[in-house]
C-alpha positions as CSV (number, residue, x, y, z in Angstrom):
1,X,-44.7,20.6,-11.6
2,X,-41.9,21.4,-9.4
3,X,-39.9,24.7,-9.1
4,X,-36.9,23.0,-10.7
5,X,-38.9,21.3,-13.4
6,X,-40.7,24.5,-13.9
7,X,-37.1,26.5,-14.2
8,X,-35.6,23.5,-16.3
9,X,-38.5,23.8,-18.8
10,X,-38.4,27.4,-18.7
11,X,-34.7,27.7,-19.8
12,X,-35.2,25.1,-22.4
13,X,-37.8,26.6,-24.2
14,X,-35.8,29.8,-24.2
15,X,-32.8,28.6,-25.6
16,X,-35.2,26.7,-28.4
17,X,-36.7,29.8,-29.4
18,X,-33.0,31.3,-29.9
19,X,-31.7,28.2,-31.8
20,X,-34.8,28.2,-34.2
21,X,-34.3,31.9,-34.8
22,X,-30.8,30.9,-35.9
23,X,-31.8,28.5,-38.4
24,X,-34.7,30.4,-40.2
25,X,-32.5,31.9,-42.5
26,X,-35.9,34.0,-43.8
27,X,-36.0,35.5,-39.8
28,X,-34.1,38.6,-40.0
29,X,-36.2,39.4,-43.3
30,X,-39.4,39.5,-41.4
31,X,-38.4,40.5,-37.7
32,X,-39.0,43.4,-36.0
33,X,-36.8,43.1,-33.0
34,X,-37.7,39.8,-31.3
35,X,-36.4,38.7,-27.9
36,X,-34.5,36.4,-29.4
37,X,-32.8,38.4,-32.1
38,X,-32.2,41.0,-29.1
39,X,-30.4,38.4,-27.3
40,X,-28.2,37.1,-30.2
41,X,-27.1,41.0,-30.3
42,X,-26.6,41.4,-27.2
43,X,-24.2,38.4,-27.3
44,X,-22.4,39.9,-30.6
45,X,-21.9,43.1,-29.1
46,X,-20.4,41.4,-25.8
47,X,-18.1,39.1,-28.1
48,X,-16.5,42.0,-30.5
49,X,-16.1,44.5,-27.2
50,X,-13.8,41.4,-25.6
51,X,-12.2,41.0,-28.7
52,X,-11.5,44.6,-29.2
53,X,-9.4,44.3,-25.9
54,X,-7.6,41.2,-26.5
55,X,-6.7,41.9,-30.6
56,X,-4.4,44.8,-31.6
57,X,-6.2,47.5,-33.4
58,X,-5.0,46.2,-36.8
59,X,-6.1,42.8,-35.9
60,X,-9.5,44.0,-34.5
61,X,-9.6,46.0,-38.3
62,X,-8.7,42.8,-40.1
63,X,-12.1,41.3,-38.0
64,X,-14.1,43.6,-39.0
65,X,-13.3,43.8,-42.6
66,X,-13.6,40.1,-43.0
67,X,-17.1,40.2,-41.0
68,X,-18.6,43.2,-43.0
69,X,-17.3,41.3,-46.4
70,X,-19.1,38.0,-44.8
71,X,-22.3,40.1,-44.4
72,X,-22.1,41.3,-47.7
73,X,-21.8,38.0,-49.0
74,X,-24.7,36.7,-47.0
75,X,-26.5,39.7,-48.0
76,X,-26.0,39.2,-51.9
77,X,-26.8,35.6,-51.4
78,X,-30.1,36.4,-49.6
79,X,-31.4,38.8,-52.3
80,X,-30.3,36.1,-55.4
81,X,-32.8,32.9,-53.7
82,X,-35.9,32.1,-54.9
83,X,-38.6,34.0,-53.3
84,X,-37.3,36.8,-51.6
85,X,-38.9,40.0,-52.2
């Protein structure tokens, strides 16, 4: 295999891994810190810290709010399906 077949295969299974992590919806319930959850942090915490800069503050608040209500959502919604303990 060549270096850039190597590299190509390399990068693709990476980003796999990340987009099957996204659609387990039972993932976060069972991880405990994967590389790929680490990653999707990482990218989160970059995202909100260019926001913060480009939003006014009350703008930036109004993001939040609407993103911790979302997560509460998601959150109720998770605990009411069938099969979660």
């Amino acid at each position: 295999m060549s270096y850039e077949a190597g590299y190509t295969a390399g990068r693709d299974a990476a980003y796999a891994e990340i987009y099957t992590t996204l659609d387990d919806l039972d993932h976060p319930r069972h991880c405990d810190g994967c590389r790929p959850c680490e990653v999707i942090k990482s990218v989160l915490e970059w995202m909100m810290q260019g926001m913060s800069r480009r939003l006014s503050q009350e703008e930036f608040y109004t993001l939040a709010r609407v993103l911790k209500s979302a997560e509460g959502n998601a959150m109720a919604e998770w605990s009411e399906s069938p099969g979660t303990s």
